[in-house]
C-alpha positions in Angstrom: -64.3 -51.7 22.4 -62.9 -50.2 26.0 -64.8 -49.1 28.6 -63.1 -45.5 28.2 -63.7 -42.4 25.9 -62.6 -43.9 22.8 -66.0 -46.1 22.3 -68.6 -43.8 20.2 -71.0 -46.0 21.9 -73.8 -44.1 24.2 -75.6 -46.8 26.2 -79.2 -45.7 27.0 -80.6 -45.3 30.3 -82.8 -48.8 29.2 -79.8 -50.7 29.9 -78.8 -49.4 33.4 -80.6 -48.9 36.6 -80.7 -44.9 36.8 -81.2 -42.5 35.0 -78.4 -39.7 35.2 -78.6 -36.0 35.1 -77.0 -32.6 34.7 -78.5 -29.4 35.0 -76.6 -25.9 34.8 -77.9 -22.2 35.7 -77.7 -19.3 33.8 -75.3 -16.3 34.8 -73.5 -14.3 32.2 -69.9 -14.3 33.0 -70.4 -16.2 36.5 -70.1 -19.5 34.2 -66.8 -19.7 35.4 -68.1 -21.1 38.7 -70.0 -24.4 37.1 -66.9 -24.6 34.8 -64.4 -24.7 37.7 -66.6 -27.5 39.3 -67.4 -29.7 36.0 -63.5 -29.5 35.5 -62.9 -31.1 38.7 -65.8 -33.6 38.1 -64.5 -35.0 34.8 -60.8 -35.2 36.1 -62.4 -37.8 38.5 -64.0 -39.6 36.0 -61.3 -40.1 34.2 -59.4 -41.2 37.2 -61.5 -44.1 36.9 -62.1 -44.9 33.5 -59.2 -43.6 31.4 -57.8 -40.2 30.3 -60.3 -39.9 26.7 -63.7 -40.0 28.7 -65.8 -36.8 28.9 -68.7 -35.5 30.9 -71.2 -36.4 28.0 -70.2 -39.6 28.4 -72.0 -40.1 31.7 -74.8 -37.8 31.6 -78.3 -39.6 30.1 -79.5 -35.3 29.9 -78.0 -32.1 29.8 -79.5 -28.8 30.7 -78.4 -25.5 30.8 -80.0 -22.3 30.7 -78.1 -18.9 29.2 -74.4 -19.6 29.9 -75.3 -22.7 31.0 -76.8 -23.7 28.0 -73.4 -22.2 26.7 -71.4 -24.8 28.2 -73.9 -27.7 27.9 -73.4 -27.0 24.2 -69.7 -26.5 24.3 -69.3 -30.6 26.0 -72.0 -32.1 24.3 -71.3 -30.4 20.1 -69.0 -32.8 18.7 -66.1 -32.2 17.0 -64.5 -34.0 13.2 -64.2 -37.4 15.4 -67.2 -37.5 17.2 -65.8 -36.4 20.3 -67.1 -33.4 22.8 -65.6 -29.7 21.2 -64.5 -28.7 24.6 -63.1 -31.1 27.3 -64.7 -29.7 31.0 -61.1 -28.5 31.7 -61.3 -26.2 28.5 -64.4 -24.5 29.4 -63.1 -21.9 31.6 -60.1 -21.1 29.8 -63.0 -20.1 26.7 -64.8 -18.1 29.5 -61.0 -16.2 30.6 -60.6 -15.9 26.5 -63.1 -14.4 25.0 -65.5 -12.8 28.2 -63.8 -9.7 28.1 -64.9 -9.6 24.0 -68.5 -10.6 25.0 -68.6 -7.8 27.4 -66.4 -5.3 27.2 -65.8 -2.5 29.5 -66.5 0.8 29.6 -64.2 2.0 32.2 -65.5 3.0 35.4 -66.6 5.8 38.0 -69.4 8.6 37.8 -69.1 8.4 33.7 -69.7 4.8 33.1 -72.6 4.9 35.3 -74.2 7.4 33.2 -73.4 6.0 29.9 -75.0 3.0 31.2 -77.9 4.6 32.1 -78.6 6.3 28.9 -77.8 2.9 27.7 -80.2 0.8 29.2 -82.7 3.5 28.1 -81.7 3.4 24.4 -81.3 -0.2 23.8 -79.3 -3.7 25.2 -76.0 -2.9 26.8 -73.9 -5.1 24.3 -74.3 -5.9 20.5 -73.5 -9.5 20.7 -71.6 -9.1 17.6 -68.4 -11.1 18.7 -70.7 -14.1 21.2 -72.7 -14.2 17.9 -70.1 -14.7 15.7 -67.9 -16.7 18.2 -70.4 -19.2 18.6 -70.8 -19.2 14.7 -67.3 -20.2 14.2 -67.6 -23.1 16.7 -71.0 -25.1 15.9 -71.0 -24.2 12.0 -74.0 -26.4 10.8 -74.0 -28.4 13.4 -78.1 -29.0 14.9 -79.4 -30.0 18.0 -80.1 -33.3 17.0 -76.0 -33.4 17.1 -75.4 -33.8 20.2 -73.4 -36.8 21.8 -76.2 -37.0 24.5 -79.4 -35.9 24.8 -79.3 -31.9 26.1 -82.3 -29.1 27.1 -81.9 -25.7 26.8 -84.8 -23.4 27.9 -85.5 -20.0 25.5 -88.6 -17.7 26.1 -90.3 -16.4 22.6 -91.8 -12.8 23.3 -94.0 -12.9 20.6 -96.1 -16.3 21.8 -95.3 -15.1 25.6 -94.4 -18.0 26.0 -91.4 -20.7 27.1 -89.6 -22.5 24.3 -87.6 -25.3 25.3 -85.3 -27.3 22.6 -83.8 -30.7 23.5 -82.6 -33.7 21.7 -85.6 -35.4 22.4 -87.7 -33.9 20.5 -85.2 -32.4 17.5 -85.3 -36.2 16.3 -89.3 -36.4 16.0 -89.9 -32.7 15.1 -87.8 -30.9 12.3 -89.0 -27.8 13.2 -87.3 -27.8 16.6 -84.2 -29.2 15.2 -82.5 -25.4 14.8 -79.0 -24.9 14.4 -77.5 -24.9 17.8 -75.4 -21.9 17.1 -79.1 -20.1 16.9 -80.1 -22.0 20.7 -77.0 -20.3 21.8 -77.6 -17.2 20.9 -81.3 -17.2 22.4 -81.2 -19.1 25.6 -78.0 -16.0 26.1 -80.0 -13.0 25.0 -80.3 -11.8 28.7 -82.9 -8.3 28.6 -81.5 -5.2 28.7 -77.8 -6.9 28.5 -77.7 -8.7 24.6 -80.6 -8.1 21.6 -83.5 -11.0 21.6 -82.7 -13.1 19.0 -84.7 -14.2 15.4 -84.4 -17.8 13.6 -86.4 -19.8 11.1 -86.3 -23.6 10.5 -87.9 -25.7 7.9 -89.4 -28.8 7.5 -89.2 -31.6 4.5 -92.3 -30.2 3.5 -90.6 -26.7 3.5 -93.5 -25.4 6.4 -91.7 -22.5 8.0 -91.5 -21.8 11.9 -90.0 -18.7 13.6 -88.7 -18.0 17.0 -88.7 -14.7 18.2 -86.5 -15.6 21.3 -84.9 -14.2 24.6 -82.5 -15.6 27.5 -84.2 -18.9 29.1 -83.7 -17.2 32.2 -87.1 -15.9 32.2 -88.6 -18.9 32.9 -85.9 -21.4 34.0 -82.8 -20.1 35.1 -81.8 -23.7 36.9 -83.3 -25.8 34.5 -83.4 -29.0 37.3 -86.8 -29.6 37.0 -87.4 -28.7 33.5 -84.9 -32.1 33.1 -86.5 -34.3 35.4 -89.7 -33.6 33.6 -88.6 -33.9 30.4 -87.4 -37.6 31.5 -90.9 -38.4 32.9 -92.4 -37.5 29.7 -90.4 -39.2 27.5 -91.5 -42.7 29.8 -95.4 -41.6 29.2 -94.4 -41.5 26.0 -92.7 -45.1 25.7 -89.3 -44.1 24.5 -87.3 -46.8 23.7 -84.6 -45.4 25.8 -86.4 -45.5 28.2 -88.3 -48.7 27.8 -86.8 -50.6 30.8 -88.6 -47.6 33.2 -91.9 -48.1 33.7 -91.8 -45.1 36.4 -89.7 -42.6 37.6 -89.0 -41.3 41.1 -86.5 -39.8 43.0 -84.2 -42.9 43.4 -83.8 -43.9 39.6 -82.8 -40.0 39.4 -78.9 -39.2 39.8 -79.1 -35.3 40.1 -76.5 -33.0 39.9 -77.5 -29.4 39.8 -74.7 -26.3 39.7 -75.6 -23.0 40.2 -73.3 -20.2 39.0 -73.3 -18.1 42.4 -76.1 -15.7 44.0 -76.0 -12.0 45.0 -78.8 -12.1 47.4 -77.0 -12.2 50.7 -75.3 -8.5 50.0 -78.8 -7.4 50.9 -78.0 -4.4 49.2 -81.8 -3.4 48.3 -84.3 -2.5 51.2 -88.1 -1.7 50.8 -87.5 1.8 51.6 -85.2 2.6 48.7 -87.3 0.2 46.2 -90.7 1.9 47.1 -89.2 5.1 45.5 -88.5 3.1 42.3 -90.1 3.3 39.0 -89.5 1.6 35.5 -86.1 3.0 35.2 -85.3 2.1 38.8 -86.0 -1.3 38.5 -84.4 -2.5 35.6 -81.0 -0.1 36.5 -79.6 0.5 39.3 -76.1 1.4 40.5 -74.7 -0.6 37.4 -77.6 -3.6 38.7 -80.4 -4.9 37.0 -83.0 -5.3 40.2 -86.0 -6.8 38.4 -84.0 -8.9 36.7 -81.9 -10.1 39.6 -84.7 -10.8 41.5 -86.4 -13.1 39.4 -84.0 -14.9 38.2 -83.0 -15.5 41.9 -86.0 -16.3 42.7 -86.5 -19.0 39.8 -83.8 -20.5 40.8 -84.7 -20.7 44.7 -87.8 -21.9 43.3 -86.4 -25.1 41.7 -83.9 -25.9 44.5 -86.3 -25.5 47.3 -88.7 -28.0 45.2 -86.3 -30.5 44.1 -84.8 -30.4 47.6 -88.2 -31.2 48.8 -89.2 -33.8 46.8 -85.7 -36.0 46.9 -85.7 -35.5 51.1 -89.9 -36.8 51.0 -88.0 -40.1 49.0 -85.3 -40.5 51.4 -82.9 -40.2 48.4 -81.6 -36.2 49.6 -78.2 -38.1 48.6 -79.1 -39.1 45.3 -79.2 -34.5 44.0 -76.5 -33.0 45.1 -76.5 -29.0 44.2 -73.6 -26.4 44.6 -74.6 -23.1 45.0 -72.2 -20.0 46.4 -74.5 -18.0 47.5 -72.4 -15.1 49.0 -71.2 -13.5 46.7 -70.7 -9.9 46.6 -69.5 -6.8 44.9 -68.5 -7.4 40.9 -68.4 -11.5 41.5 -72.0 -10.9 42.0 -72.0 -9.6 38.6 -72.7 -11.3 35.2 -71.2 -8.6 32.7 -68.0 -7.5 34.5 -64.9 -8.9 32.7 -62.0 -7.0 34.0 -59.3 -9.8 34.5 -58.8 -9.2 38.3 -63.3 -10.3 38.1 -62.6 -13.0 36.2 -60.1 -14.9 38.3 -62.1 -13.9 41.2 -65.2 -16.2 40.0 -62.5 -18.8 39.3 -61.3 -18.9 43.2 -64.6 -18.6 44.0 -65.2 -21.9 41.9 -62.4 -23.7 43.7 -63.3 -22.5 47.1 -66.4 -23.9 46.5 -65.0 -27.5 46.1 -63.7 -27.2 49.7 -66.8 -25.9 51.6 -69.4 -28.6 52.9 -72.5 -29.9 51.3 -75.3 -28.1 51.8 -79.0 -28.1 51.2 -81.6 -25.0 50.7 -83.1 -24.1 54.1 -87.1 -23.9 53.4 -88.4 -22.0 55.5 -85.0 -19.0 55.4 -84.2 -19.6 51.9 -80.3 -20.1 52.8 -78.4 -23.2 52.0 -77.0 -24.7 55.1 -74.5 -27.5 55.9 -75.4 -31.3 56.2 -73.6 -33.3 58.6 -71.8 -35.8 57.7 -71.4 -35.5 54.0 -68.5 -33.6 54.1 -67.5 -31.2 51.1 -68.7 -30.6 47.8 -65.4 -31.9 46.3 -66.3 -35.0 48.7 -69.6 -35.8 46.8 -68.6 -35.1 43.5 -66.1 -38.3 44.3 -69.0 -40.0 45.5 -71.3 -39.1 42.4 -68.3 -40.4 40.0 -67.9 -43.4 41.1 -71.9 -43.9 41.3 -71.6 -42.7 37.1 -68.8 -44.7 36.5 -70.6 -47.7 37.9 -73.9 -47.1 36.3 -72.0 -46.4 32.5 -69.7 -49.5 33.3 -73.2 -51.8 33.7 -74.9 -50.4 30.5 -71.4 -50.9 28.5 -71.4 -54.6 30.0 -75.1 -55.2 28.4 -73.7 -54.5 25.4 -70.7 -56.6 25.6 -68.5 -53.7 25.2 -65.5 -54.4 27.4 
């Protein structure tokens, strides 16, 4: 068989000498940002090995939280001939599509803030009737034990209190984790106070029932970076046969690529002053914001970045994670619920512009990403990191005498 995307063959990270990895934040309507840049990284890839190869192709895990999880689904479900649903240069054009169905707008001025005020005391601000069923139509039956390479979505069950993570991994050894991925969908997306918290059953051969009582993954991993590189180490403790070339991890076997879908927090547009004032309703709305919930989500995700950052710089491998993060933005692209086109195409630029500005790497101590240099622009490393996956999936194919 070729070394391109026609091979249904999926070389384990046993037969290479990294281990390769994609993780993808959540934020609502803001996916348009990752989707913009994992277009531009599998036009590269293909560049080099043929027109039929997808991101799935080169990735050993996938994880995405909320509308990350979204599109980690949407390139990793396969369709009638075993082939990714969505090509990466599809995934925004589903975002452009259907976002303004997912959330639709209720106009705007003095009105709209005060219906969503009542709103966000009365219940979630969307039904998720047409994600639900959108999502329904797409996977059909199709589980988590599906997917063309091994993916992780983080969920939070608010009856256990608890984090909930499903991954290929473990859908193969555990029936009860092996839930329809339409269901994962829907609960690594239900974001509080924006769509309902989502129930599912699944069922062993023994017919033992489990339920998930589920919300947005957000809660406890909106980058899911580290939740993957974990989830690697563990299955080497654990003597996976994929893995059974590794007897260790560390930062250079790793090939990290980490997208963010944009941050609000240098608008500084909260101050103690006016938060001290605040009390349950204040924090969770705000001026069409969700304060609470933008600040620990951000903060999550700081988290993560500052620690993987750390840990790849002690290693000397800072080149071997490479993350891409806006964090400017401001006004409705700061947004995850605002669908008007004009928002929309916004977060697209925003995506592009991206590409063009120069690597950078979360400042510790300030919490701001600044520019390294001499690594020159994000589009510049996604170049570099293709060429480093198409080498890596070109040895593992050559092992197998696929040529």
């Amino acid at each position: 068989m070729a070394i391109d995307g026609r091979t249904t063959v999926k070389p384990t990270p046993s037969l290479g000498s990294m281990v390769t990895v994609l993780s993808i934040d959540g934020g609502g309507l803001r996916g348009l940002i990752p989707g913009t840049i994992l277009a531009f990284l599998e036009s590269k890839l293909q560049e080099l090995d043929g027109k039929d190869v997808r991101i799935a192709d080169y990735f050993d895990v996938i994880a995405g939280t909320s509308t990350g999880g979204l599109v980690t689904t949407m390139i990793t479900a396969p369709d009638e001939n075993n082939r990714p649903l969505f090509a990466a240069k599809d995934i925004n054009q589903f975002y452009l599509e259907n976002g303004p169905k997912i959330f639709p707008q209720n106009g705007s001025g003095v009105l709209s803030s005060v219906k969503g005020l009542f709103g966000a005391i009365s219940g979630p601000k969307y039904d998720g009737k047409y994600l639900h069923s959108k999502v329904r139509q797409l996977l059909g039956d199709l589980k988590i034990q599906d997917t063309l390479t091994d993916i992780l979505i983080p969920t939070f069950d608010i009856k256990l209190l608890q984090p909930t993570i499903f991954s290929t991994y473990e859908a193969r050894i555990n029936e009860t984790k092996n839930g329809l991925l339409s269901d994962v969908c829907i609960s690594t997306s239900a974001a509080p106070t924006y769509l309902p918290a989502h129930y599912f059953e699944t069922k062993d051969s023994e017919g033992n029932v489990r339920s998930f009582n589920l919300i947005d993954g957000g809660v406890a991993a909106n980058n899911p970076t580290l939740l993957a590189m974990s989830h690697i180490t563990r299955q080497i403790l654990l003597k996976s046969k994929d893995y059974s070339s590794i007897e260790s991890i560390n930062c250079r076997k790793l090939l990290v690529i980490s997208l963010g879908t944009g941050a609000p927090k240098q608008e500084q547009k909260y101050s103690t002053k006016e938060v001290s004032k605040w009390g349950v309703l204040g924090w969770l709305y705000n001026g069409g914001n969700t304060p609470l919930i933008d600040s620990f989500s951000q903060g999550i995700t700081d988290l993560v970045d500052i620690h993987a950052s750390v840990l790849f710089q002690a290693l000397y491998s800072e080149k071997n994670y490479l993350r891409i993060q806006d964090d400017t933005l401001v006004g409705n692209t700061s947004s995850v619920d605002i669908s008007t086109s004009e928002n929309l195409l916004n977060l697209v630029d925003i995506g592009k512009n991206l590409l063009k500005k120069p690597v950078s790497r979360v400042n510790v101590e300030t919490g701001v990403s600044e520019e390294v240099k001499g690594e020159g622009t994000n589009e510049d490393a996604l170049i570099r990191f293709a060429k480093l996956l198409s080498d890596e999936r070109r040895l593992r194919l050559s092992k197998l005498n696929i040529h």
